[in-house]
Every structure is written in C-alpha cells, then in structure tokens.
C-alpha positions as a Markdown table, in Angstrom:
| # | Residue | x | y | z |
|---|---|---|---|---|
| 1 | Unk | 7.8 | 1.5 | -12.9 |
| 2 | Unk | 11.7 | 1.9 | -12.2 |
| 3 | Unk | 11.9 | 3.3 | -8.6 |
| 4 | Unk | 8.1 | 1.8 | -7.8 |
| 5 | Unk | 7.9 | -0.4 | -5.0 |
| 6 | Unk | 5.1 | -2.8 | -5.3 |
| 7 | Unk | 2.7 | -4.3 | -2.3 |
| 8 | Unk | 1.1 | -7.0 | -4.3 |
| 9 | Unk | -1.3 | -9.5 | -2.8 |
| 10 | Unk | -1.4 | -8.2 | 1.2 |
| 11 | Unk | -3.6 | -10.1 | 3.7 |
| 12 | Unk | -5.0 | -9.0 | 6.4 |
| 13 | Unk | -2.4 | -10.9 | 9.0 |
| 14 | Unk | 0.4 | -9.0 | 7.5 |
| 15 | Unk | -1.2 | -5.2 | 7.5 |
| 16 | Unk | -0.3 | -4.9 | 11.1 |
| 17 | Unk | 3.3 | -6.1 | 10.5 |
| 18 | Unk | 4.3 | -3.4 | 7.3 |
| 19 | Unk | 4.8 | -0.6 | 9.7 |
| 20 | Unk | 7.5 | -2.8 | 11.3 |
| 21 | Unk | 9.6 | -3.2 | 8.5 |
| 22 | Unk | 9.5 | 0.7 | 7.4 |
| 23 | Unk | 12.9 | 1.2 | 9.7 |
| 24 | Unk | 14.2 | 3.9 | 7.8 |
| 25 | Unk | 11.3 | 5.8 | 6.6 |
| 26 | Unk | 13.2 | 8.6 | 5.4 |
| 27 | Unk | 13.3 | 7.0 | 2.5 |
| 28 | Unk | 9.4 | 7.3 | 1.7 |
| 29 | Unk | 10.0 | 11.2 | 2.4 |
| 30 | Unk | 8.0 | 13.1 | -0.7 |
| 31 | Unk | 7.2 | 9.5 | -2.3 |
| 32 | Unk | 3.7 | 9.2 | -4.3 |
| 33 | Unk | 1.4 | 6.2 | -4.2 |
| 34 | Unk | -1.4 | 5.0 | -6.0 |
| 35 | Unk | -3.7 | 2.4 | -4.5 |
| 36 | Unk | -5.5 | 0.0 | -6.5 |
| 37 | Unk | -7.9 | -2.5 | -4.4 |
| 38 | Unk | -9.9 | -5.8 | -5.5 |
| 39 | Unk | -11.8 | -7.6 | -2.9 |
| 40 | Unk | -14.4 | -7.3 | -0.2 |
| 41 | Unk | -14.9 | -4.9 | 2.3 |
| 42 | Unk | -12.1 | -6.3 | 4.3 |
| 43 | Unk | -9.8 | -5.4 | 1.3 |
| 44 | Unk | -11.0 | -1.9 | 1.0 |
| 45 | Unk | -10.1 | -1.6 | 4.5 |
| 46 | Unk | -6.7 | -3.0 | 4.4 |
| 47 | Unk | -5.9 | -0.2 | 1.6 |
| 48 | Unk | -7.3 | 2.6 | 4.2 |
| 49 | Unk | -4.7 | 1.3 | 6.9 |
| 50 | Unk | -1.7 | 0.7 | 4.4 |
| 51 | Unk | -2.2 | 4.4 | 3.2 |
| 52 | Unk | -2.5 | 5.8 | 6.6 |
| 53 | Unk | 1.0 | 4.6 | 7.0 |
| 54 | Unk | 2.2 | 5.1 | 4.8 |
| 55 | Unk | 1.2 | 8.9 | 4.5 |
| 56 | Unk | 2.5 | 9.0 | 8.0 |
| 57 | Unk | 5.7 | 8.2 | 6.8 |
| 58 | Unk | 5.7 | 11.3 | 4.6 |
| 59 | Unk | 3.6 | 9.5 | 1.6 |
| 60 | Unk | 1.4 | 11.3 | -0.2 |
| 61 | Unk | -1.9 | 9.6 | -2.8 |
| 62 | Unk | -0.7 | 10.8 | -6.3 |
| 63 | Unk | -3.0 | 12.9 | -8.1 |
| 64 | Unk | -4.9 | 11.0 | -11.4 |
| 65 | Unk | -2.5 | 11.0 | -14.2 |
| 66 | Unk | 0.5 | 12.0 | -12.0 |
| 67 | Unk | 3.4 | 9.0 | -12.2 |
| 68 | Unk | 3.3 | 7.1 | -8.5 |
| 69 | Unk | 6.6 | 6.1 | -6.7 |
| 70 | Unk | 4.8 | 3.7 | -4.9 |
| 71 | Unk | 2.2 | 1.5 | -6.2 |
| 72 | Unk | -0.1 | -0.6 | -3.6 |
| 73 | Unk | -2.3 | -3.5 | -4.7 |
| 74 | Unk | -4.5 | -5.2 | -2.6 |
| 75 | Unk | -6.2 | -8.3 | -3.6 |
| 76 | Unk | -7.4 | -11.4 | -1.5 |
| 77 | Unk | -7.9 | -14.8 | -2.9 |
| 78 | Unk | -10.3 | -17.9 | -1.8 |
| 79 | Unk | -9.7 | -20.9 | -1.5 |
| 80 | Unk | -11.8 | -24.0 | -1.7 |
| 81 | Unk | -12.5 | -26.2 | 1.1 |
C-alpha cells in the first residue's frame, strides 16, 4: 500500500495515547481506512476507539473492495507465565 499507514500490533496502554500524536490531522482529511481485528473482546474494542478517532479526524471506513489509505490492525499476543 504506497501512501497506507499501518497500526500494527496496538495494545490497549497505547489506544489512549494515538490521539496525542495525530498533531496535524489535516493530513487524515478525506483518508480511508480499513480495520482488520484478531483478539478478544478487548481487541474488538480497541478497533471501535481507534476508528472513532480517527473518523473524527476526518477518516472515513472504506467501502468493501474500495483501496484504504489507512489500514488498522489490531492484534494482542499472550505470553506465558
């Protein structure tokens, strides 16, 4: 993806901190993103909060088939105590 911007691998610790670093969000103006989410509940939730900023900063979900600006994946991984 050549202008994509990728979110790979977010936890939960650092979903309250990506509004922070959108600064200049002019530059996510008429943007499309596609969401792709693996995980628990929690996971699925993160997604939900990502996207709601990001559509506040002028992002919109791209439609099936339609090429994203933006793609957003969510995974969590566990480790073994």
């Amino acid at each position: 993806m050549e202008s994509g911007l990728f979110l790979c691998g977010i936890m939960s610790i650092f979903v309250s901190q990506i509004k922070e670093y959108m600064i200049d969000t002019t530059v996510f103006q008429n943007k499309t993103a596609v969401y792709y989410t693996l995980g628990c509940k929690l996971n699925f939730s993160e997604t939900s909060t990502i996207g709601q900023m990001l559509k506040e900063a002028g992002v919109r979900t791209a439609r099936r088939g339609e090429k994203a600006d933006i793609c957003v994946v969510n995974t969590c991984s566990k480790r073994m105590s």
